[in-house]
PyMOL Python script that loads the backbone (N, CA, C, O; Angstrom):
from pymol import cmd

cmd.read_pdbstr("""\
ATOM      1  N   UNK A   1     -16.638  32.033  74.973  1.00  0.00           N
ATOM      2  CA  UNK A   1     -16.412  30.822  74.199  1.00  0.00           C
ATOM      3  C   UNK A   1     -17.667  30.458  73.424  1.00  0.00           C
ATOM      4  O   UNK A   1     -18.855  30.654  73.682  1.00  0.00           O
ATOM      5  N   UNK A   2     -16.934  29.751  72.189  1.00  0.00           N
ATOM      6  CA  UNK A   2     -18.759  29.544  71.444  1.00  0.00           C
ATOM      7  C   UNK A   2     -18.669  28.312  72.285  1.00  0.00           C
ATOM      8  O   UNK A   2     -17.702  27.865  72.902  1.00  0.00           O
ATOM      9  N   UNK A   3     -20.529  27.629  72.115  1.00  0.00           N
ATOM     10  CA  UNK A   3     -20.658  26.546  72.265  1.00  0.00           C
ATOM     11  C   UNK A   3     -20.038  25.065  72.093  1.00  0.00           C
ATOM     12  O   UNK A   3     -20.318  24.237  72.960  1.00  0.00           O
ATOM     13  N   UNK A   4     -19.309  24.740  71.146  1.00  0.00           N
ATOM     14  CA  UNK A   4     -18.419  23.676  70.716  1.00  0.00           C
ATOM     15  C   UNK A   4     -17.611  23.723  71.079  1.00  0.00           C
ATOM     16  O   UNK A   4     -17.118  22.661  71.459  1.00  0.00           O
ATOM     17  N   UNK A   5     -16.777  25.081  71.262  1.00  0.00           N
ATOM     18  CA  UNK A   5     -15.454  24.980  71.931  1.00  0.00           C
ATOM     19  C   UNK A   5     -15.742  24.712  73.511  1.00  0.00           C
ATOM     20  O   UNK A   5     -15.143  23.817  74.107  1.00  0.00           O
ATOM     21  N   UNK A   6     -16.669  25.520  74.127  1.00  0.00           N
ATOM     22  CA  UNK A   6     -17.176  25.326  75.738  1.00  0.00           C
ATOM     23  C   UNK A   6     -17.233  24.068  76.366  1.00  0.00           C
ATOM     24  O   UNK A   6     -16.838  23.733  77.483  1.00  0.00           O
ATOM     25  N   UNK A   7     -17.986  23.189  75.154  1.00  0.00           N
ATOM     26  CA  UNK A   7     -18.634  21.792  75.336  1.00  0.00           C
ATOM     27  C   UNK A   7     -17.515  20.641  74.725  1.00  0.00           C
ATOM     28  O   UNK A   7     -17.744  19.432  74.783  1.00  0.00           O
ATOM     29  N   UNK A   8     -16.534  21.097  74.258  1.00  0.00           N
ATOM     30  CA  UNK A   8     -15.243  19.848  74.227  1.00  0.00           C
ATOM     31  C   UNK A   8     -14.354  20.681  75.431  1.00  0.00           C
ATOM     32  O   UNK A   8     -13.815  19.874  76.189  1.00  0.00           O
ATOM     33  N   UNK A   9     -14.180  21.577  75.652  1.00  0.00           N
ATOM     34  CA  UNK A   9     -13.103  21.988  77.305  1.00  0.00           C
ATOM     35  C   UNK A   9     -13.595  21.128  78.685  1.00  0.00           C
ATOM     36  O   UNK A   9     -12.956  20.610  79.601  1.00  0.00           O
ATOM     37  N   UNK A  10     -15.233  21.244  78.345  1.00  0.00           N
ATOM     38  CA  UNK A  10     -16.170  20.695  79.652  1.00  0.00           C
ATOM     39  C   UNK A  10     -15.838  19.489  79.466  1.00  0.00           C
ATOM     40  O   UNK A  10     -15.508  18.882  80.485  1.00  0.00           O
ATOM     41  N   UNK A  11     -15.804  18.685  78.073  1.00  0.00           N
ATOM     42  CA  UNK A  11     -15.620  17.448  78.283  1.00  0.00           C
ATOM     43  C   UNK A  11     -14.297  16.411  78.017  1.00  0.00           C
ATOM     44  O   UNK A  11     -14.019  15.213  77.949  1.00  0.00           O
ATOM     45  N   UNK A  12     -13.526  18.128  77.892  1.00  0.00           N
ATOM     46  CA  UNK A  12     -12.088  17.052  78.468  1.00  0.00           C
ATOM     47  C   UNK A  12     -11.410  17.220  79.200  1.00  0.00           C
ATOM     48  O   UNK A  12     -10.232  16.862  79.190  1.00  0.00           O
ATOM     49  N   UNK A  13     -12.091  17.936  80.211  1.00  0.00           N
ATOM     50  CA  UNK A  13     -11.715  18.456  81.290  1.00  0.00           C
ATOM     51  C   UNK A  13     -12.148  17.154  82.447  1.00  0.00           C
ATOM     52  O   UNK A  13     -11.556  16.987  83.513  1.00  0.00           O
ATOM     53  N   UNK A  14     -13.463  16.195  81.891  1.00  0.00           N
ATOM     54  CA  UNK A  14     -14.268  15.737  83.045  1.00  0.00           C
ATOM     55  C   UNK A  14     -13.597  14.527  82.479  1.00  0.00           C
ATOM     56  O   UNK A  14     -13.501  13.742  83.423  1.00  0.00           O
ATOM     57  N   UNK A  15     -12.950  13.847  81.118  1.00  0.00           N
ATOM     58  CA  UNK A  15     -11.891  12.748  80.908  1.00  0.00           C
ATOM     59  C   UNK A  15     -10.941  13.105  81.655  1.00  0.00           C
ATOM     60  O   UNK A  15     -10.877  12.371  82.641  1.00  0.00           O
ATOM     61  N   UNK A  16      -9.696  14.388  81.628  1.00  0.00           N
ATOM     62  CA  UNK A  16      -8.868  14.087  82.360  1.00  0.00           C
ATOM     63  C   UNK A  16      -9.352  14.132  84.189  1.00  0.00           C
ATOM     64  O   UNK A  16      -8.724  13.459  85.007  1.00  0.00           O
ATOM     65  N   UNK A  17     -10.163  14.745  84.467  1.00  0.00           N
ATOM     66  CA  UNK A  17     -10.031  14.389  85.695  1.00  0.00           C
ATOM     67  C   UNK A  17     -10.026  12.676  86.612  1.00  0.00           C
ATOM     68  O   UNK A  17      -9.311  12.197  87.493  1.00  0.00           O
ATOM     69  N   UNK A  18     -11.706  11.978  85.513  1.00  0.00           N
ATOM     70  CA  UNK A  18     -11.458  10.988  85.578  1.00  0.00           C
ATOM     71  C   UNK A  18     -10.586   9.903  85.787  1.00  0.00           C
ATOM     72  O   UNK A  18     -10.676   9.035  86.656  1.00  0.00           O
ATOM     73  N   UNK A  19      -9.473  10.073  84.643  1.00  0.00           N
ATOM     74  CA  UNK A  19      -8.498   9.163  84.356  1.00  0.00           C
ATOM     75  C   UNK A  19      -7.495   9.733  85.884  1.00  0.00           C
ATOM     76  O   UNK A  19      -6.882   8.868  86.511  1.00  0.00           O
ATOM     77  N   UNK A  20      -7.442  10.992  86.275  1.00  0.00           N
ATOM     78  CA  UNK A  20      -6.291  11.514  87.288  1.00  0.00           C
ATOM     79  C   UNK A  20      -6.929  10.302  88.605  1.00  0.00           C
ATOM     80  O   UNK A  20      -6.110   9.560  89.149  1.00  0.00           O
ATOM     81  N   UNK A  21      -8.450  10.235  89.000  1.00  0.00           N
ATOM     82  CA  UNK A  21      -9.220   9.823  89.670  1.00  0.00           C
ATOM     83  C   UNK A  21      -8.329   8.193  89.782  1.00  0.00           C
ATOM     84  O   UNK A  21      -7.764   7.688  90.752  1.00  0.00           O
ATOM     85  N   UNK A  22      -8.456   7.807  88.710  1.00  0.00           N
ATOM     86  CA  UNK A  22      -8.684   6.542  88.018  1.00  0.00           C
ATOM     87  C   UNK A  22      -7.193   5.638  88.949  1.00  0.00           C
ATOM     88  O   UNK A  22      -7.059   4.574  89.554  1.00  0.00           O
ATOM     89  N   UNK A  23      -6.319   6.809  88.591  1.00  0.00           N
ATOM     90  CA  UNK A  23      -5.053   6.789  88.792  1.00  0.00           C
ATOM     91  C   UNK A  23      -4.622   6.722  89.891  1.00  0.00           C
ATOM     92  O   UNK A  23      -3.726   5.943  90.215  1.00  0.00           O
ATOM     93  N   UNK A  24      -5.310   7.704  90.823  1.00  0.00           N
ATOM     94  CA  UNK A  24      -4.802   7.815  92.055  1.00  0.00           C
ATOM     95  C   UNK A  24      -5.505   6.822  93.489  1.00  0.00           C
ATOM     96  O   UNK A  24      -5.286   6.813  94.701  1.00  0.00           O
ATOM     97  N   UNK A  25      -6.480   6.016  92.513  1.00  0.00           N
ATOM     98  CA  UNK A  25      -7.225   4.733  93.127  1.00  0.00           C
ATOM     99  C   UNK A  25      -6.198   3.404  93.101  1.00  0.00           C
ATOM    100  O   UNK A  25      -6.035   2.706  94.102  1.00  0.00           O
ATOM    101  N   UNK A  26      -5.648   3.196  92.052  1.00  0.00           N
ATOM    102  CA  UNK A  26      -5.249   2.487  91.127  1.00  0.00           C
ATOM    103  C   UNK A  26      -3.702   1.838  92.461  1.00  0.00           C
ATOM    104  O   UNK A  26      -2.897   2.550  93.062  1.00  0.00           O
ATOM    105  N   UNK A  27      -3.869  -0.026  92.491  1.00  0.00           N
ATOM    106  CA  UNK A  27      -3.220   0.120  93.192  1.00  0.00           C
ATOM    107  C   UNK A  27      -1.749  -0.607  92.571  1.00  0.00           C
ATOM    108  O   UNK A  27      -1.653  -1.607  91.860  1.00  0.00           O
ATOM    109  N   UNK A  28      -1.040  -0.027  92.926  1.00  0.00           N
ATOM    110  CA  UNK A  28       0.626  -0.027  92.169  1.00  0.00           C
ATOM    111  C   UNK A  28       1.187  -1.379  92.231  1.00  0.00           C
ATOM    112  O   UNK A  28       1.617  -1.844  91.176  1.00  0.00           O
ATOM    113  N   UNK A  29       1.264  -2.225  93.506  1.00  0.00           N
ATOM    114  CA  UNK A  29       1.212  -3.657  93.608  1.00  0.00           C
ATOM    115  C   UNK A  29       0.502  -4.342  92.903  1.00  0.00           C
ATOM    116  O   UNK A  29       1.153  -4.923  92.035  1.00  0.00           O
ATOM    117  N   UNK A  30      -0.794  -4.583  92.881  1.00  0.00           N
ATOM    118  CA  UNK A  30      -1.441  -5.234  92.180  1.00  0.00           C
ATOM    119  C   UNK A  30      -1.307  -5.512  90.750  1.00  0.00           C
ATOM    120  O   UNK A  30      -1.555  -6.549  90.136  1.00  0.00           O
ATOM    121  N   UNK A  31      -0.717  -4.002  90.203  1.00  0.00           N
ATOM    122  CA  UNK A  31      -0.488  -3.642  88.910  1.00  0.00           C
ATOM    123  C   UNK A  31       0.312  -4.519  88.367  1.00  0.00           C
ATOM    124  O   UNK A  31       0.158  -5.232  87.376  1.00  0.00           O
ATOM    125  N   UNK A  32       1.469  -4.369  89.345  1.00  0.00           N
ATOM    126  CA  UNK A  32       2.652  -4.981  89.107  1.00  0.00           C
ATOM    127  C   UNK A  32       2.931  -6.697  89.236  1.00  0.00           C
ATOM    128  O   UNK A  32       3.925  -7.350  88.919  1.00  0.00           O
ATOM    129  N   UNK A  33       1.609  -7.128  89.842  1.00  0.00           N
ATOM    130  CA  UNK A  33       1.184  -8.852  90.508  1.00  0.00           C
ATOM    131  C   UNK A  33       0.820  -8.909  89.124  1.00  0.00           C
ATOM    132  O   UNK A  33       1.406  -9.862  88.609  1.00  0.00           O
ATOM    133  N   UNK A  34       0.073  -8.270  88.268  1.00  0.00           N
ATOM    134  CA  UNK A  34      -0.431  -9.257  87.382  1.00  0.00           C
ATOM    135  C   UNK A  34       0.247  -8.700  86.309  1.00  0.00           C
ATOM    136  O   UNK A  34      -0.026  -9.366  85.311  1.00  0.00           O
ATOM    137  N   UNK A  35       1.047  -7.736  86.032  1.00  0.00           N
ATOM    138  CA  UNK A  35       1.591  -7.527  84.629  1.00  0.00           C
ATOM    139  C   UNK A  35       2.909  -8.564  84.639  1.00  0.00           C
ATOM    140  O   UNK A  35       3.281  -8.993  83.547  1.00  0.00           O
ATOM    141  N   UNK A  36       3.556  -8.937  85.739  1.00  0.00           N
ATOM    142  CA  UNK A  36       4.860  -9.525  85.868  1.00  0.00           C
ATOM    143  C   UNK A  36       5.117 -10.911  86.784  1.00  0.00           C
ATOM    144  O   UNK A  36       5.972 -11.796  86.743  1.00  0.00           O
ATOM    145  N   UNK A  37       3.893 -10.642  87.669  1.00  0.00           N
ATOM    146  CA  UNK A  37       3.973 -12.147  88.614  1.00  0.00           C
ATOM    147  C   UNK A  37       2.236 -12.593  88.276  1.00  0.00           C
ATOM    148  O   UNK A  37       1.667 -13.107  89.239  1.00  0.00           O
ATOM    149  N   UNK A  38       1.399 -12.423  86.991  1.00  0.00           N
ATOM    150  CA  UNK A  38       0.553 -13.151  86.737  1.00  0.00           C
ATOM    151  C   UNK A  38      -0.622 -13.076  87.752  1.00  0.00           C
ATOM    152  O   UNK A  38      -1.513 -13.915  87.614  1.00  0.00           O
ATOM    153  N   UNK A  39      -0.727 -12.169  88.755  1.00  0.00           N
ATOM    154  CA  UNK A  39      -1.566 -11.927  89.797  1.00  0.00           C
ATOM    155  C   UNK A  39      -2.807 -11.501  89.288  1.00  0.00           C
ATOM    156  O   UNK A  39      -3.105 -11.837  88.141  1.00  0.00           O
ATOM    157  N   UNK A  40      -3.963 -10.473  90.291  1.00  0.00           N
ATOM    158  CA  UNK A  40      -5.144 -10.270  89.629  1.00  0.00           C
ATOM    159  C   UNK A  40      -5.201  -8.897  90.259  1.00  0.00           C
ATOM    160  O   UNK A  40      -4.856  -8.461  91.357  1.00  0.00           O
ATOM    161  N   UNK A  41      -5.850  -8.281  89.002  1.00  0.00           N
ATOM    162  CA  UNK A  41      -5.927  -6.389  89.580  1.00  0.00           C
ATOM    163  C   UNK A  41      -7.704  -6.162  90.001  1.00  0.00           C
ATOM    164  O   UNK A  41      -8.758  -6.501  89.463  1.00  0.00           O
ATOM    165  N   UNK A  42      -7.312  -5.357  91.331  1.00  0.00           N
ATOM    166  CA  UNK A  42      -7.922  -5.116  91.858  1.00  0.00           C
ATOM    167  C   UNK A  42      -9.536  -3.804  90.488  1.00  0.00           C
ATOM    168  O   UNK A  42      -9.382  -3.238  89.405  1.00  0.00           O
ATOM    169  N   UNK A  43     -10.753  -3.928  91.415  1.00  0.00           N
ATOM    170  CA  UNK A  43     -11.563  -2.801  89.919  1.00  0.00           C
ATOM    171  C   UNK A  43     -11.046  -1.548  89.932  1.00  0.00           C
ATOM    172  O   UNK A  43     -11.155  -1.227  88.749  1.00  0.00           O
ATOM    173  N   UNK A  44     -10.428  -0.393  90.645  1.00  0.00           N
ATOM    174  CA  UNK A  44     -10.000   0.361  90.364  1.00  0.00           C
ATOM    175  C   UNK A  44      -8.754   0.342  89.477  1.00  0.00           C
ATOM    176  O   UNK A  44      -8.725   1.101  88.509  1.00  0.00           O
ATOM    177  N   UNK A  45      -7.819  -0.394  89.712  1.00  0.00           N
ATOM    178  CA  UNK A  45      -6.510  -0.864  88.592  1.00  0.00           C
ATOM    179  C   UNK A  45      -6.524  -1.128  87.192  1.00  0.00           C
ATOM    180  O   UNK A  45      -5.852  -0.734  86.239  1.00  0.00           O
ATOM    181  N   UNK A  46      -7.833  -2.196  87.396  1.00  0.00           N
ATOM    182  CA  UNK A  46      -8.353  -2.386  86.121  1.00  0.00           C
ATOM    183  C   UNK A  46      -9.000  -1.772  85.042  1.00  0.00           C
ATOM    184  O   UNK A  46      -9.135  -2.151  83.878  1.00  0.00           O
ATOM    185  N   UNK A  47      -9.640  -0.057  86.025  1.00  0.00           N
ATOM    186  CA  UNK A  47     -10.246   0.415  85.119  1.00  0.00           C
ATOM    187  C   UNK A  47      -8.957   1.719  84.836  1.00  0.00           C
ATOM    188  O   UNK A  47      -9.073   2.554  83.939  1.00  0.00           O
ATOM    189  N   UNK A  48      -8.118   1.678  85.513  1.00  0.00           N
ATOM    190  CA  UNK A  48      -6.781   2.342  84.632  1.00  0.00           C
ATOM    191  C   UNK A  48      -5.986   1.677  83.690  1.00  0.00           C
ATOM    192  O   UNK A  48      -5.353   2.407  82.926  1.00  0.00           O
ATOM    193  N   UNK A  49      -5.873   0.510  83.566  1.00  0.00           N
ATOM    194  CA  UNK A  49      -4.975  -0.428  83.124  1.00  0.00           C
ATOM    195  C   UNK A  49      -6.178  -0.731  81.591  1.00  0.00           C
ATOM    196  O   UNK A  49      -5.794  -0.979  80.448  1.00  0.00           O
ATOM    197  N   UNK A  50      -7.231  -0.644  81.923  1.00  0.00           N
ATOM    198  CA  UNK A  50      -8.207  -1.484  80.663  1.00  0.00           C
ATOM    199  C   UNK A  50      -8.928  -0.427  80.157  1.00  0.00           C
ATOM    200  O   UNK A  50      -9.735  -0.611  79.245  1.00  0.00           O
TER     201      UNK A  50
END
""", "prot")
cmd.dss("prot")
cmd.show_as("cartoon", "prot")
cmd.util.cbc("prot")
cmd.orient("prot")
């Protein structure tokens, strides 16, 4: 691989893992407290949701 191509795979490889991370923290109630019953999301939720 040249360099540019190497260095956007590396780095969207380390976004999607992140966001998978992000996701699987992320808590589903809470989500659902504040998108529909006005509740408050927990920091992992928030940093999937925001």
């Amino acid at each position: 691989m040249s360099s540019p191509a190497s260095w956007t795979h590396n780095e969207v490889s380390k976004g999607v893992h992140a966001a998978m991370t992000a996701a699987m923290r992320a808590d589903v109630h809470a989500i659902d407290a504040v998108l529909v019953k006005g509740g408050r999301l927990d920091p992992n939720s928030r940093k999937l949701v925001g």
